[in-house]
N, C-alpha and C positions, 0 to 999 in steps of 0.2 A: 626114360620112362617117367610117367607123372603119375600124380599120389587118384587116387579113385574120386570120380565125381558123381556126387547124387543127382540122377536123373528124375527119377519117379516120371517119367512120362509113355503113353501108350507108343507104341511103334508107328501108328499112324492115327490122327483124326483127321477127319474132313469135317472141314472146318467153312466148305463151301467156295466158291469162285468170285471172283473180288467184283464190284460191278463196276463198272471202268463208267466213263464220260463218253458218250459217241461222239460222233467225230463230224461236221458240221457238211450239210449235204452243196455238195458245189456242182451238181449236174448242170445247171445251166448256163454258169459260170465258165465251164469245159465245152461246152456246144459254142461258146461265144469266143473263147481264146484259140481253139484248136479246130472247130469247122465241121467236129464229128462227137456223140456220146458217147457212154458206153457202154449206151446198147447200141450202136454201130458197132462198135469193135467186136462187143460180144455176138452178133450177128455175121460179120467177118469170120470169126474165129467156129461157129456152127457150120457155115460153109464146107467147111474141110469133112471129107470124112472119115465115120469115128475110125475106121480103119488106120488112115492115112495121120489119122490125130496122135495116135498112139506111136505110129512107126516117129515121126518126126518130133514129138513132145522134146523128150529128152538130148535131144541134140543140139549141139554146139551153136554159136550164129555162124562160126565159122563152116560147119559142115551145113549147116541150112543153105547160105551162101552158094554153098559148092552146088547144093541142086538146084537153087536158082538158076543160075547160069546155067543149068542142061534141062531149063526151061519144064522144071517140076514146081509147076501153079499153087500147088496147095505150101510148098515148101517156101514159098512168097509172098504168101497169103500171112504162113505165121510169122517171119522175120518183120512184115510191117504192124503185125498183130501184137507181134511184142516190143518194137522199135516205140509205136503209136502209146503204148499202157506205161514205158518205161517211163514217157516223155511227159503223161499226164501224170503217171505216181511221182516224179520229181517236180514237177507247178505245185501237187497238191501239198507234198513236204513244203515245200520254201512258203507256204501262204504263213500267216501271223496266227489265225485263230486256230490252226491246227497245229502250232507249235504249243501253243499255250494247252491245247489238250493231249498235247503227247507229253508235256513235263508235267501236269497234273496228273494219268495215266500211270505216266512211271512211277512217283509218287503213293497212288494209291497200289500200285505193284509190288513196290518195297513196303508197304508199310502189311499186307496179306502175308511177303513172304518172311517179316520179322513174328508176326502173329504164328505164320503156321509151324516156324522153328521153337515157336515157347512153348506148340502145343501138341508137338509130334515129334518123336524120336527120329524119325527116317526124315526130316526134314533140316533137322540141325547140324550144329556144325561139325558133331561128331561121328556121323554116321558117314563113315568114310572107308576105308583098309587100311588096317594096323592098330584099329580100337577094338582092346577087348568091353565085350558089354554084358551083361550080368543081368539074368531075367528070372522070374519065378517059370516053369516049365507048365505044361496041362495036368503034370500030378501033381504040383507045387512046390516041386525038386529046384532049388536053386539052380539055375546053367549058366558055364562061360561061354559065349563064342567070340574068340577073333573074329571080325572083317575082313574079309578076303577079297572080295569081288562087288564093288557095286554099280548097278543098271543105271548112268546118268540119268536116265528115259523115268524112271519109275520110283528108285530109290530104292529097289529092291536086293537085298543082301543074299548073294548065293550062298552064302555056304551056311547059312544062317534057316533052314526049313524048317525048322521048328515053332517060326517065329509066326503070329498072324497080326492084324492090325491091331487087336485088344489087347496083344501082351504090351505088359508094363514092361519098364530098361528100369529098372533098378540103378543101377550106374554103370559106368563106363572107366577104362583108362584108357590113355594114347599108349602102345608099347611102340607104334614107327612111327614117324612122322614125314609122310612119302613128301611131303613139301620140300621140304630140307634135304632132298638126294638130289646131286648134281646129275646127269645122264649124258652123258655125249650128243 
């Protein structure tokens, strides 16, 4: 168990969404290495209908496959639909300018998600299971709650309803430290 750490920070700020570098437009570039756009494909890919989109989205290549062969069109349509986008989303990785903006990207990524950890409780590193956290309440009653359960998705603490974005963490202790459990 470790000694109490002063938080003083709200449960959540938004703090807003990082604005990243785009990403350098290689449409014609892709009409000239591969024969097709992509508004070809995505023209391919309308073809199918929406019925038929939905039944086959989620399936396998291997079960796509399968219906190919029993000569289901639309199910041939999306294995070269997605054969065709795999082939240009790997060209468009391997180019040099879009490398340089994916490690700048990442970059300004990590640097958002260091800001949004200094300025939000539900974003740091303690906001985990097995941290008791310590908050003033909406009558201004001191509360503990353990960490029990938290939403990867959200950052949202179940067992914690009490809580909303504006409340302040006063502080925290680790009492488990689930990193440290071996599991089979």
């Amino acid at each position: 168990m470790s000694e109490w750490i002063d938080v003083n920070l709200p449960w959540y700020k938004d703090i807003g969404s990082p604005k990243y570098l785009p990403y350098p437009d290689h449409k014609e570039k892709i009409k000239e290495v591969f024969g097709f756009s992509l508004e070809d494909l995505k023209s391919d890919w309308s073809e199918i209908p929406e019925k038929d989109q939905d039944r086959l989205f989620f399936l396998s290549k291997e079960d796509l496959a399968n219906l190919a062969l029993q000569n289901d069109k639309n199910a041939l349509l999306l294995l070269k639909y997605r054969d065709s986008l795999a082939k240009v989303t790997e060209w468009e990785s391997a180019q040099e300018d879009n490398k340089e903006i994916q490690i700048k990207n990442a970059e300004i990524s990590n640097y958002h998600k260091e800001k949004e950890s200094k300025s939000s409780f539900s974003r740091s590193e303690y906001c985990r299971p097995g941290v008791l956290i310590e908050y003033k309440d909406y009558r201004g009653e001191i509360v503990q709650d353990l960490i029990g359960d938290i939403n990867a998705a959200g950052g949202v603490c179940d067992d914690c309803r009490t809580i909303d974005n504006s409340t302040i963490i006063l502080r925290c202790k680790v009492i488990f430290n689930f990193d440290k459990v071996n599991c089979p």
